[in-house]
C-alpha positions as CSV (number, residue, x, y, z in Angstrom):
1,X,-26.0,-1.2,23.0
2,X,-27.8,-0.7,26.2
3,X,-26.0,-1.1,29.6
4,X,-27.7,-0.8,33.1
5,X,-26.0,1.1,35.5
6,X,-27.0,1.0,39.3
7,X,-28.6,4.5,40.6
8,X,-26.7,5.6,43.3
9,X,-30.0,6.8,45.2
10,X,-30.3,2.8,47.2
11,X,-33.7,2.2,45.5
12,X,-32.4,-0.6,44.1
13,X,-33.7,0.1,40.6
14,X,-31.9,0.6,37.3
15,X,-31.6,3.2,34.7
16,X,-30.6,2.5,31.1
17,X,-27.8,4.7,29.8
18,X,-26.9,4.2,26.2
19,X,-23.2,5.1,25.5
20,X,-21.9,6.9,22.7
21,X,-19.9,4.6,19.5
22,X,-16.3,5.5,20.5
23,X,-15.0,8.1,18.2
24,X,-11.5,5.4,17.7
25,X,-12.2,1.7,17.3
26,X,-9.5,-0.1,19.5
27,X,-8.1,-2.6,17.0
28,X,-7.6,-0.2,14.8
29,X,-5.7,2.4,16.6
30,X,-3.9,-0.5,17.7
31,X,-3.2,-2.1,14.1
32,X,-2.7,1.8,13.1
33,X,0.2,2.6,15.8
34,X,2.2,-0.7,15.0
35,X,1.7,1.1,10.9
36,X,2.8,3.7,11.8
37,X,5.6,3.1,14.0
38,X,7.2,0.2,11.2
39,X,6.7,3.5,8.5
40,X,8.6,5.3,10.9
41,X,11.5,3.1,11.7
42,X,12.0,2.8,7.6
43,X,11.7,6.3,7.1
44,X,14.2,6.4,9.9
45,X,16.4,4.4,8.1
46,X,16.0,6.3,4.8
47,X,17.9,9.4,6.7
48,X,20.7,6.8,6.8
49,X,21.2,6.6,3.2
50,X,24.6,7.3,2.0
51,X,25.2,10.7,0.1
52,X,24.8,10.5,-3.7
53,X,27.0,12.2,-6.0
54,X,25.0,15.3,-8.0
55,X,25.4,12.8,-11.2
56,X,24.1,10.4,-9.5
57,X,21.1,12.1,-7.7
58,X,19.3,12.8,-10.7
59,X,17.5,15.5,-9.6
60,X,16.3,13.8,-6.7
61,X,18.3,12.7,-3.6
62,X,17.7,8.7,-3.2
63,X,15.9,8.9,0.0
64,X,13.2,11.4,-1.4
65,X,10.9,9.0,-3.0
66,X,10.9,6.2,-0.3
67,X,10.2,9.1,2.4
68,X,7.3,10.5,-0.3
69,X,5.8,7.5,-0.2
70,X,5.8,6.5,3.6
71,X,4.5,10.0,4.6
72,X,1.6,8.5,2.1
73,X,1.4,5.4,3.4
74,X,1.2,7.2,7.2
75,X,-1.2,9.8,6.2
76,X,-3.7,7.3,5.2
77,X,-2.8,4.8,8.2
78,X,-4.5,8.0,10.2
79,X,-8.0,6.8,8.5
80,X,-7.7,3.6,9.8
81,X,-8.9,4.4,13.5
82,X,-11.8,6.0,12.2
83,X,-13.4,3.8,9.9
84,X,-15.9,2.4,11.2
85,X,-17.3,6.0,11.4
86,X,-17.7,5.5,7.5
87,X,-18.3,2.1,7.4
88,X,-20.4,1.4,10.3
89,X,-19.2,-1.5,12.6
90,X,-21.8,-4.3,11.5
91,X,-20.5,-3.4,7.8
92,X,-16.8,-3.2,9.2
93,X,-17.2,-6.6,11.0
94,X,-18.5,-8.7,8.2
95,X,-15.7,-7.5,5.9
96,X,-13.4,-8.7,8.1
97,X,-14.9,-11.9,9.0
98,X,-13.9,-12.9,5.1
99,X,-11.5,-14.7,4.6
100,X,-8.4,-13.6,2.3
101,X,-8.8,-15.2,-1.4
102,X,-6.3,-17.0,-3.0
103,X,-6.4,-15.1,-5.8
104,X,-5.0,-12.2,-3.5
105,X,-2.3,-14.8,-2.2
106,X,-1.4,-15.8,-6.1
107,X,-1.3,-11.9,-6.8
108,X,1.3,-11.4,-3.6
109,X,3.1,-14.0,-4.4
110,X,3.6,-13.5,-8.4
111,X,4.8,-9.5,-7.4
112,X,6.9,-10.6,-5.0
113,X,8.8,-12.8,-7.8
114,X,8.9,-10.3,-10.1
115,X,10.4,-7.9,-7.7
116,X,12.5,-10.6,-7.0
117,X,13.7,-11.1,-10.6
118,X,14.0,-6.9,-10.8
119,X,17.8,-6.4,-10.3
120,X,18.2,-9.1,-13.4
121,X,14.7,-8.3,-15.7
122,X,15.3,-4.4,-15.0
123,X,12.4,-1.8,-14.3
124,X,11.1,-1.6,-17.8
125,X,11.2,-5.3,-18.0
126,X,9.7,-6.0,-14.7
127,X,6.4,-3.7,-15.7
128,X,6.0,-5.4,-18.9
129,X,5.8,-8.8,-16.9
130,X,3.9,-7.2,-14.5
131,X,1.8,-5.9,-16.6
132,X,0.9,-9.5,-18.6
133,X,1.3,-11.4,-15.8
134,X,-1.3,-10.2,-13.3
135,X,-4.0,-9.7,-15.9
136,X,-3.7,-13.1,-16.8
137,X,-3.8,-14.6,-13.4
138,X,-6.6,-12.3,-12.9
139,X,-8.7,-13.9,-15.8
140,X,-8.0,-11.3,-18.9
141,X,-7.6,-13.6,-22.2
142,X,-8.8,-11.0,-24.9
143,X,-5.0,-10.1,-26.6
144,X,-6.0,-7.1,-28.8
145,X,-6.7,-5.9,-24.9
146,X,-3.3,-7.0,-22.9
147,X,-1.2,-6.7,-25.2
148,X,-1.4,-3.0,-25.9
149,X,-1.7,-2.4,-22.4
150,X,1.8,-4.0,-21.6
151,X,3.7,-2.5,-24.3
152,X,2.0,1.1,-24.4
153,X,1.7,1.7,-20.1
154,X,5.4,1.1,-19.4
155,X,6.2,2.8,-22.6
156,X,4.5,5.6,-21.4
157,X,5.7,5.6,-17.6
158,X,9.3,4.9,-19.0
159,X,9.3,8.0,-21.1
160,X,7.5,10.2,-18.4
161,X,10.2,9.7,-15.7
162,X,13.1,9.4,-18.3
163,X,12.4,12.4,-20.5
164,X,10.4,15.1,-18.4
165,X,11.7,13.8,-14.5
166,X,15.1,12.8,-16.0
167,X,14.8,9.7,-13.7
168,X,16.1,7.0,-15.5
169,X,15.9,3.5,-14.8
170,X,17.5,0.2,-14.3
171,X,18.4,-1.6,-17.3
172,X,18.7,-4.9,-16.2
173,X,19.7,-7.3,-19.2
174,X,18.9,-4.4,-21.6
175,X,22.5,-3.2,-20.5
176,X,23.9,-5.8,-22.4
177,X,22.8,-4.7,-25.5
178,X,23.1,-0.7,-24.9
């Protein structure tokens, strides 16, 4: 981008200066201070979290893993001001000139009812949904492929926080039969 800029000596002519790309794109240090400010009001509130009970901690104090994961979640919003150094703005600007596809809106909007149904389905529950589910809004119809996958990845999540973190889970309707 060229801009002329007057010379100060009164001849009237102009010189050409070409400025520098801006080390931080404006948007997003903007889009990146309102991210990090909301991640710091909830981790704010995550100090406010009642005291558990040493049965009840399970190792790990309640507040621990929400903080974990909004220190993540602000460590990566640091990137954002900076990514058109990656990207390149012309790349950067025709990415965000498309629009959102429904299939993301579907996706959104199934997790958000299954999150929804949580406290009721229970964690291990909720991943086998969410484990058939998405695939199958995304398109997956082979069976010998989902099927496995839904029954074997929370298997295996289940039994990694429940026998070597000692985390374990809510039960949901299970309870009613345990």
């Amino acid at each position: 981008m060229k801009n002329v800029i007057p010379e100060r000596s009164g001849t009237g002519e102009g010189r050409e200066k070409r400025f520098p790309h801006s080390l931080v794109d404006r948007t997003d240090l903007i889009l990146a201070i309102i991210i990090l400010a909301f991640c710091g009001y909830l981790y704010f509130l995550t100090t406010r979290f009642d005291t558990a009970s040493e049965q009840m901690s399970q190792n790990i104090p309640p507040e621990w893993f929400p903080q974990l994961l909004l220190v993540f979640i602000m460590a990566l919003t640091l990137i954002i001001p900076f990514e058109h150094l990656f990207k390149g703005k012309k790349v950067l600007a025709k990415d965000r000139q498309a629009k959102v596809k429904p299939i993301a809106i579907g996706s959104a909007a199934l997790l958000c009812a299954i999150i929804f149904l949580m406290p009721w389905l229970g964690t291990f529950l909720t991943m086998v949904f969410v484990c058939v589910l998405l695939p199958l809004l995304w398109g997956e119809r082979r069976l010998k492929v989902l099927l496995p996958f839904a029954i074997v990845f929370p298997g295996l999540v289940t039994l990694l926080f429940t026998r070597v973190l000692r985390v374990y889970f809510e039960a949901g309707i299970w309870s009613k039969f345990f």
